[in-house]
Structures are given as structure tokens and as C-alpha cells.
C-alpha positions in Angstrom: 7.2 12.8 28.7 10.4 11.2 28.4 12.6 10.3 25.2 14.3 7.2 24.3 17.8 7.1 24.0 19.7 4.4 22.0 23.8 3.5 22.4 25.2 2.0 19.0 28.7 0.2 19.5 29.2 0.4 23.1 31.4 -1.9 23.8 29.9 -5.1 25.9 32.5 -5.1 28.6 30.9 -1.1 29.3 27.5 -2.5 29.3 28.3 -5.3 31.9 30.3 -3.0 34.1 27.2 -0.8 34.4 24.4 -3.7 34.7 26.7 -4.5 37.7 26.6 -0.9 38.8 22.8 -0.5 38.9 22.4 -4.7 40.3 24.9 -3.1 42.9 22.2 -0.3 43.7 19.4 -1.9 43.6 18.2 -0.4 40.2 17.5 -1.5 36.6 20.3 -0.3 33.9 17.7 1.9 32.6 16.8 3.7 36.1 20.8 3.8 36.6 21.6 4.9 33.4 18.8 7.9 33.7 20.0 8.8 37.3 23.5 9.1 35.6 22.7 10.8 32.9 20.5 13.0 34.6 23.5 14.0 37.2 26.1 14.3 33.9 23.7 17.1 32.4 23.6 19.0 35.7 27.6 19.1 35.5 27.1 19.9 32.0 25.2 23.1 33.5 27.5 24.2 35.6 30.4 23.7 33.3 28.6 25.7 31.1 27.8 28.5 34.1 31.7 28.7 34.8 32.3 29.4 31.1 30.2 32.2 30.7 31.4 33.7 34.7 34.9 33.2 33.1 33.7 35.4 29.9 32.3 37.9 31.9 35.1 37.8 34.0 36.9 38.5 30.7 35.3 41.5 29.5 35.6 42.9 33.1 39.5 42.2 33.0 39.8 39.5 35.4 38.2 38.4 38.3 37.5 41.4 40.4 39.6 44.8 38.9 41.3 46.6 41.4 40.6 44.4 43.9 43.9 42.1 43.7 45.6 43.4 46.8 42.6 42.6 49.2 43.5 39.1 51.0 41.1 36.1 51.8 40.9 37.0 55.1 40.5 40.9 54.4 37.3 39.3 52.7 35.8 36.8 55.1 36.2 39.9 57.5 34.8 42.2 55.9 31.8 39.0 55.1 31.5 38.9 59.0 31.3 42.8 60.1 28.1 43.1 57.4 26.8 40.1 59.0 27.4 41.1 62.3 25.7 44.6 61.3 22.7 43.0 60.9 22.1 41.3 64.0 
């Protein structure tokens, strides 16, 4: 079941701006606001993914040690022979 949020002080210029962003989709402020806030916890996610790749990525001593003098396209080759491989 869902919660109820509540907003104290938002300023009333913010709260029209977004009735007239849901009116403008077709949606209540409520369904807007929860589609919104729904999407912002997803990036919230993946911000949160990033910071713990960039902490392992940390402890490992960068990105990919001892693998600095491989190019791109070294890699995407390398990507397309194993795929080719398995055809």
C-alpha cells in the first residue's frame, strides 16, 4: 500500500508550475507528482550504483589495472571476435 507524502512551504509559484505540468499531460498533480517522484528515486538508484562501481573501482586502483594502454577500439574488437566466435 502506498504512503502519503506531505510538502510544507513550497512555494505557490512551484505548485502552479507543476498543476500545469500534469493539466499539460493529462494527469492529476498527484498522478504527476508520483510518476516524478517515482522516476527521481530510480536516478537516486543508479547514482547510488555509480558510487559504489566508483568505490570498487577504488580499491582495485582505478578503472581496469593494467589495462590503460588497450584503446576503445582494441576493445570493441576484441567485443566482436568473441561474438563472432559464437556464431
Amino acid at each position: 500500500m502506498g504512503v502519503t507524502v506531505q510538502v510544507r512551504d513550497l512555494d505557490a509559484d512551484v505548485q502552479e508550475r507543476l498543476r500545469k505540468a500534469a493539466a499539460q499531460e493529462g494527469l492529476s498533480l498527484s498522478a504527476f507528482l508520483r510518476r516524478e517522484l517515482t522516476e527521481l528515486a530510480r536516478d537516486l538508484e543508479v547514482r547510488e550504483r555509480a558510487g559504489q562501481e566508483t568505490t570498487l573501482q577504488a580499491m582495485l586502483g582505478g578503472p581496469l589495472p593494467g589495462l590503460d594502454h588497450i584503446s576503445t577500439q582494441e576493445i570493441v574488437d576484441i567485443i566482436h571476435e568473441g561474438r563472432s566466435e559464437l556464431l
